[in-house]
Backbone as numpy.savetxt, mean C-alpha at the origin, in Angstrom:
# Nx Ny Nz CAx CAy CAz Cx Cy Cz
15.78 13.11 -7.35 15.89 11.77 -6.82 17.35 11.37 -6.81
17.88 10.88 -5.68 19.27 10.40 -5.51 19.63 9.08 -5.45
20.51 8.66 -6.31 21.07 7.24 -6.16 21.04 6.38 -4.90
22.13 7.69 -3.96 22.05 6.61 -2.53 21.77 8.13 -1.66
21.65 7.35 -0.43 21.63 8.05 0.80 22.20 9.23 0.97
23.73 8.94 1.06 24.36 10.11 1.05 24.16 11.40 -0.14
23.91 11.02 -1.36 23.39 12.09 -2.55 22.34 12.54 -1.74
21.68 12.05 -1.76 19.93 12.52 -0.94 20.41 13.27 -0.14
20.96 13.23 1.06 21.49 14.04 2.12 22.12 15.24 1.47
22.76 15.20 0.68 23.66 16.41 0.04 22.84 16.87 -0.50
21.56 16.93 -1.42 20.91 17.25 -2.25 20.14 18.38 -1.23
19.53 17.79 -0.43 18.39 18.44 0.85 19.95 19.73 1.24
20.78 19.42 2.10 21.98 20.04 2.66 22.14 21.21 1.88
22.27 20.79 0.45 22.52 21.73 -0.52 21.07 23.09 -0.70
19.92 22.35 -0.58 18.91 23.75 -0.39 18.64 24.05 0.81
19.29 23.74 1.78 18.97 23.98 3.25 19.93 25.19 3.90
21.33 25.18 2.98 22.14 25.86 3.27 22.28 27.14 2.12
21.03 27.07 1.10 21.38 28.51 0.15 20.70 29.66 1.25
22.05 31.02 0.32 21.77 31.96 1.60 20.32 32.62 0.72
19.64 33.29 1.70 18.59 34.21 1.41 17.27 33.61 0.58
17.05 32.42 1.53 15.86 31.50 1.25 15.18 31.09 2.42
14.12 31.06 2.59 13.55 31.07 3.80 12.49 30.19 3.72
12.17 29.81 2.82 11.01 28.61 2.56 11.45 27.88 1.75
11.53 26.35 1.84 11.46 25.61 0.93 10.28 24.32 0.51
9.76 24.56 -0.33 8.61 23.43 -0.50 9.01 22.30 -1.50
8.26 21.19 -1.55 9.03 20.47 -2.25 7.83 19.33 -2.19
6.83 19.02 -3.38 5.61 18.18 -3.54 6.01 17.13 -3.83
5.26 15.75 -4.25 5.04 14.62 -4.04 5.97 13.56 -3.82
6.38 14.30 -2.26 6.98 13.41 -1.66 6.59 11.88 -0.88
7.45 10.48 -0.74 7.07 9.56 -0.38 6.52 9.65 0.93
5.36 8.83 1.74 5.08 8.97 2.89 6.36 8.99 4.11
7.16 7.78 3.45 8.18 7.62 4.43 9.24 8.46 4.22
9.22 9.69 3.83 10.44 10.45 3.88 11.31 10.37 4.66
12.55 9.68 4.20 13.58 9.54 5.23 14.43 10.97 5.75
14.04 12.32 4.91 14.43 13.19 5.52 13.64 13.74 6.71
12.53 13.44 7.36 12.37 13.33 8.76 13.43 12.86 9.62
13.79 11.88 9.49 14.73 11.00 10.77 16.44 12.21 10.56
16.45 12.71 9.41 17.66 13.22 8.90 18.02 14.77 9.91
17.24 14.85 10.12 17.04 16.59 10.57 16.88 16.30 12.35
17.84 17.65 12.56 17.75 17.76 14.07 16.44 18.39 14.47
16.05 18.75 13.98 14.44 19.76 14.14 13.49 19.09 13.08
13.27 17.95 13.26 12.54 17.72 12.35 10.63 17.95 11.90
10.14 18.40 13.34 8.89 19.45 13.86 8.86 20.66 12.39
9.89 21.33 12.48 10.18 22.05 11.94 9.30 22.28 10.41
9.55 20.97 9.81 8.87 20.22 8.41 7.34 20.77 8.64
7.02 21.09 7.68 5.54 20.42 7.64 4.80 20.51 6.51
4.27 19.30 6.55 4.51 18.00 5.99 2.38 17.88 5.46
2.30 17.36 4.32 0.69 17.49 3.93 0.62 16.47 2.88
-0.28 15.11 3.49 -0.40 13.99 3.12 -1.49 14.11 1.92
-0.94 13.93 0.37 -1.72 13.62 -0.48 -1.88 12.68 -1.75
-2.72 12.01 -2.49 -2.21 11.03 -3.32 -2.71 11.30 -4.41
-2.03 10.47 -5.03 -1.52 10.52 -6.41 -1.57 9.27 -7.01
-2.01 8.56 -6.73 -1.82 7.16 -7.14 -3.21 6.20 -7.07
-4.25 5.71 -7.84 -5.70 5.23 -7.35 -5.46 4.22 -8.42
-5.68 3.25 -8.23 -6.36 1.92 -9.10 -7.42 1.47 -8.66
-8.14 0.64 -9.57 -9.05 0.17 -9.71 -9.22 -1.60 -10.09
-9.39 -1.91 -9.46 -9.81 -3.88 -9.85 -10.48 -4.05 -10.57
-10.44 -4.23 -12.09 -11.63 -4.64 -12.98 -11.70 -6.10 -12.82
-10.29 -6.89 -12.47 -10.59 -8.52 -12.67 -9.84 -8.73 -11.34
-10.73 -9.28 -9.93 -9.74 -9.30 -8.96 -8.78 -10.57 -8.83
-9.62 -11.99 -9.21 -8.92 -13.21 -9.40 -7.82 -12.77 -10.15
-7.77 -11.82 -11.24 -6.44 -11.83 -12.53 -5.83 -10.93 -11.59
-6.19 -9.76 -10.92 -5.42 -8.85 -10.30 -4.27 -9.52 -9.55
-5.11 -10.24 -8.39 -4.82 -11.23 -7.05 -3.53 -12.22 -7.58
-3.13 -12.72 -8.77 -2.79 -13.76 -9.15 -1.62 -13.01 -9.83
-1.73 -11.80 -10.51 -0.80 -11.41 -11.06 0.58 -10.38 -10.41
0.45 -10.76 -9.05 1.58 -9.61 -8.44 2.34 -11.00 -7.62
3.76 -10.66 -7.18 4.06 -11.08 -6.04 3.80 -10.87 -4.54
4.13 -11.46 -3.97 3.94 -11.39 -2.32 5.00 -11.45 -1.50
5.12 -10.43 -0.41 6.32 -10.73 0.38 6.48 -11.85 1.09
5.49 -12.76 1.47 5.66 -13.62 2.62 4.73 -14.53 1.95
4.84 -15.69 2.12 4.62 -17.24 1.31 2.72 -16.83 2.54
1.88 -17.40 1.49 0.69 -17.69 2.32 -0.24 -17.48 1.93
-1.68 -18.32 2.75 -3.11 -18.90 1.72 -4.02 -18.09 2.75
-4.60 -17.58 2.15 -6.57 -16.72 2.72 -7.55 -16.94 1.65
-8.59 -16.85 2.43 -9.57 -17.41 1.42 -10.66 -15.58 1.57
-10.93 -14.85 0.80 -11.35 -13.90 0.72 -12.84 -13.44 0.11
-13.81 -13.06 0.79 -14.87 -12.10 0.17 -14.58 -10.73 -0.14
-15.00 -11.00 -1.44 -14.80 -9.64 -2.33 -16.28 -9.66 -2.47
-16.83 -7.84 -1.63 -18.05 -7.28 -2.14 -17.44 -5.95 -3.55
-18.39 -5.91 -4.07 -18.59 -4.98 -5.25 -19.85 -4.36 -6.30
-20.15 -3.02 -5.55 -21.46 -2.78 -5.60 -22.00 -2.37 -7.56
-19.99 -1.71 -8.31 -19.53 -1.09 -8.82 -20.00 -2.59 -10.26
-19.04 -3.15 -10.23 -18.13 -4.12 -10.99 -18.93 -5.57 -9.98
-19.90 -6.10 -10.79 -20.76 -7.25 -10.30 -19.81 -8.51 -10.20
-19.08 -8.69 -11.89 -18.44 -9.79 -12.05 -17.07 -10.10 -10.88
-16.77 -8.92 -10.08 -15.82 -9.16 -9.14 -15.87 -9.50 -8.11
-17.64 -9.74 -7.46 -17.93 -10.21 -6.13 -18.03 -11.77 -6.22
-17.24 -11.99 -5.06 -17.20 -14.07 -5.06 -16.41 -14.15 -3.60
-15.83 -14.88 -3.45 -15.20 -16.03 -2.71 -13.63 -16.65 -3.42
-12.71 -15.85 -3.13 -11.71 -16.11 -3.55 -10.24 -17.00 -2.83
-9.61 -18.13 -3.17 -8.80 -18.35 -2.52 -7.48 -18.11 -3.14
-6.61 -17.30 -2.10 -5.55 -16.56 -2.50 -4.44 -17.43 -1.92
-3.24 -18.30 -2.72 -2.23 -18.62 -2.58 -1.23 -17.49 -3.07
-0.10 -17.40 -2.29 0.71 -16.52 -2.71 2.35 -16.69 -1.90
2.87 -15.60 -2.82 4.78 -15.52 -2.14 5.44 -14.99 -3.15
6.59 -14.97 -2.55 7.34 -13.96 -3.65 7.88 -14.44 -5.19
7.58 -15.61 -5.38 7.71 -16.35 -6.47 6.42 -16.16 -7.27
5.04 -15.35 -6.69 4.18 -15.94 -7.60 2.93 -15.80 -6.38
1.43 -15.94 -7.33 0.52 -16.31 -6.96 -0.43 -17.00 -7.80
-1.77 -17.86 -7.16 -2.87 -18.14 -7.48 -4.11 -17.86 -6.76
-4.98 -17.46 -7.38 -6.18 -17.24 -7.21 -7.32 -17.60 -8.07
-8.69 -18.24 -7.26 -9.23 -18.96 -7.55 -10.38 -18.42 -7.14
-11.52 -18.62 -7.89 -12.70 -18.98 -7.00 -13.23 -20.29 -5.97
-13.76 -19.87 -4.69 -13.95 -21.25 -3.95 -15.23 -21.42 -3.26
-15.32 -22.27 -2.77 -16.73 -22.42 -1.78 -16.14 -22.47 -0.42
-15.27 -22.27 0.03 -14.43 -22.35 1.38 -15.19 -21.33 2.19
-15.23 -21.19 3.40 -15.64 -20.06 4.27 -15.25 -19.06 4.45
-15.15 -18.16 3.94 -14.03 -16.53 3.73 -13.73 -16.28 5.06
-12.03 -16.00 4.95 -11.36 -15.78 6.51 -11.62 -14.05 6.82
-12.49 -13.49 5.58 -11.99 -11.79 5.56 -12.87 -11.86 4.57
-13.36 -10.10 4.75 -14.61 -9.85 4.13 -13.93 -8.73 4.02
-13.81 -7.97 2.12 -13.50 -6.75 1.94 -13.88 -5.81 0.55
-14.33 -4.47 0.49 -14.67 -4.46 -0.64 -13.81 -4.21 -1.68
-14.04 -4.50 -3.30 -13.19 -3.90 -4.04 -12.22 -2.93 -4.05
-12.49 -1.80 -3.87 -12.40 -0.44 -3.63 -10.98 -0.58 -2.41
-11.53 -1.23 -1.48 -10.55 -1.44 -0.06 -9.53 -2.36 -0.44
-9.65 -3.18 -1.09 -8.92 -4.24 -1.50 -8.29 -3.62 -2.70
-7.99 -2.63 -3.68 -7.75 -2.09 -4.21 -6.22 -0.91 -3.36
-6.93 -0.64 -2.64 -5.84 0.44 -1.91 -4.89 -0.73 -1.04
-5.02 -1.57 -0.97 -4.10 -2.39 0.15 -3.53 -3.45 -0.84
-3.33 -3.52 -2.64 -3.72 -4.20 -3.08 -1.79 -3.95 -3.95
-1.29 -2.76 -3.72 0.30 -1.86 -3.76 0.91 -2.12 -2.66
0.50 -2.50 -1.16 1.09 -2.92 -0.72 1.05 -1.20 0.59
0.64 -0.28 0.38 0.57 0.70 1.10 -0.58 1.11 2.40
-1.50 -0.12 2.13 -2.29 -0.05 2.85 -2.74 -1.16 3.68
-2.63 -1.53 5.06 -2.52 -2.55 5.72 -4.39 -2.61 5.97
-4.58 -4.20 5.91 -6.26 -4.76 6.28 -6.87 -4.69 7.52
-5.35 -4.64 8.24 -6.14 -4.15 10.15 -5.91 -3.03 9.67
-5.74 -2.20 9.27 -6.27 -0.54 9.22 -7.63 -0.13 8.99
-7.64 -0.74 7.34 -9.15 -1.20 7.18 -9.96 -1.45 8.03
-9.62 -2.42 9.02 -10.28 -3.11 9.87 -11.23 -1.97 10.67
-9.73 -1.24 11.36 -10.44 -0.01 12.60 -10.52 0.76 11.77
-11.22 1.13 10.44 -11.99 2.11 10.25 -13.48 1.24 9.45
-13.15 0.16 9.92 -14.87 -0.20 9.39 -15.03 -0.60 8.20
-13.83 -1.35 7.33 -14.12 -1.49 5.65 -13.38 -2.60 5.59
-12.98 -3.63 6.24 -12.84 -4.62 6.39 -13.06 -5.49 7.81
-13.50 -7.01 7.21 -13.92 -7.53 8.67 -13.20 -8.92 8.28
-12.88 -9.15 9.73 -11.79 -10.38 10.10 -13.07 -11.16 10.14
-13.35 -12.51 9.61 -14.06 -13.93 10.08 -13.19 -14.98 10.97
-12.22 -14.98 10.60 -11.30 -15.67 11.16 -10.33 -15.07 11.64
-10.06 -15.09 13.25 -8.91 -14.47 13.78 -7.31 -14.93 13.08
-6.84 -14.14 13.06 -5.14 -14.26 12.24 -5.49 -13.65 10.39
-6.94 -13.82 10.26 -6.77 -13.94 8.68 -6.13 -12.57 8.16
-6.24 -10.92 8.82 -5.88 -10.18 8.26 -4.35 -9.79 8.87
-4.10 -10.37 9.78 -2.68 -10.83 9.86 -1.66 -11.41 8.98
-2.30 -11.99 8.84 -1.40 -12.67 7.36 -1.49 -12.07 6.04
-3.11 -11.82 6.30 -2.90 -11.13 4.65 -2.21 -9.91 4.65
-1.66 -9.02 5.93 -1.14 -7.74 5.73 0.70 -8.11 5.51
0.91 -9.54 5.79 2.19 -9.90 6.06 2.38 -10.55 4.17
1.25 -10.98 3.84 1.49 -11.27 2.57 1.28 -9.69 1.64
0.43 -8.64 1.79 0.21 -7.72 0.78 1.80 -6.94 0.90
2.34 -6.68 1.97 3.29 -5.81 2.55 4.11 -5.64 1.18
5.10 -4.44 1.23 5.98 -4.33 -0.22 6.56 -3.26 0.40
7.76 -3.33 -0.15 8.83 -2.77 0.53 9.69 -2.38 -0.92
9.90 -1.02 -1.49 9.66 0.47 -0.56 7.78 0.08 -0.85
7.08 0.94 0.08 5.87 1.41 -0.28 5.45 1.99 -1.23
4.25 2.23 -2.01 3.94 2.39 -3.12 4.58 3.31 -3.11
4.73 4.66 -4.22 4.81 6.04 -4.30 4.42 6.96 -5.62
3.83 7.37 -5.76 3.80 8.02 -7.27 4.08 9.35 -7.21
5.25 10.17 -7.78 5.19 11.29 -7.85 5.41 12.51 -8.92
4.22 11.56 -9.71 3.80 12.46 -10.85 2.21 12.32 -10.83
1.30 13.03 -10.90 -0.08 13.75 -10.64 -0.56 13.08 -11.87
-1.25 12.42 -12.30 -1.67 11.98 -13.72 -3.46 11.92 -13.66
């Protein structure tokens, strides 16, 4: 792992250019590897998406409440949970980068999602219209998973690269 950019570049440069090596592999790398964009052949790579990283929501109100947010903003959320009973409700999520609250409410849920799904998008690596088009989350209200992907967002993206 390199301080800045340029180390990183030298680091890669440096096993790219030993003589009488012909393969180099190199595991749990971040999705966004910026050594793609780095390389004139970057085809060349290839590249095998796997994770390393799974949580689980035992308390989603405490979960929901206890992280920051990139972007200031309120959804009101159904959490199903077939797993963990005490986590299915009706939640309203205030949030921003200062902070959040979460509540239970009687409001009309803008978004319907399960634990599990809400869990993986929950680091910030997994966007709710993704969810969406594969069928594990549903919009009630148009804009609602708009926002909530503008509030979960996190920048760098998750990464874990140690296997535990």
């Amino acid at each position: 792992m390199a301080v800045t950019t340029e180390a990183y570049a030298a680091l890669w440069r440096l096993c790219f250019d030993m003589d009488l090596v012909g393969t180099i592999e190199s595991w749990g790398r971040p999705a966004e590897e910026p050594l793609f964009h780095m390389l004139a052949h970057p085809r060349a790579l290839r590249f095998r998406l796997g994770d390393a990283l799974w949580i689980r929501l035992v308390d989603v109100p405490a979960a929901l409440a206890g992280r920051k947010y990139s972007a200031e903003g309120k959804v009101t959320l159904e959490v199903r949970d077939s797993f963990c009973s005490w986590n299915e409700g009706r939640f309203e999520l205030e949030g921003g980068p200062q902070g959040a609250e979460c509540r239970p409410t009687r409001k009309t849920a803008e978004m319907i999602v399960d634990a599990a799904d809400l869990a993986a998008a929950y680091l910030g690596g997994t966007r709710f219209r993704t969810l969406r088009r594969a069928s594990r989350a549903v919009e009630v209200v148009p804009g609602a998973l708009a926002r909530a992907d503008a509030m979960f967002a996190w920048d760098p993206p998750p990464w874990c690269s140690q296997v535990f």
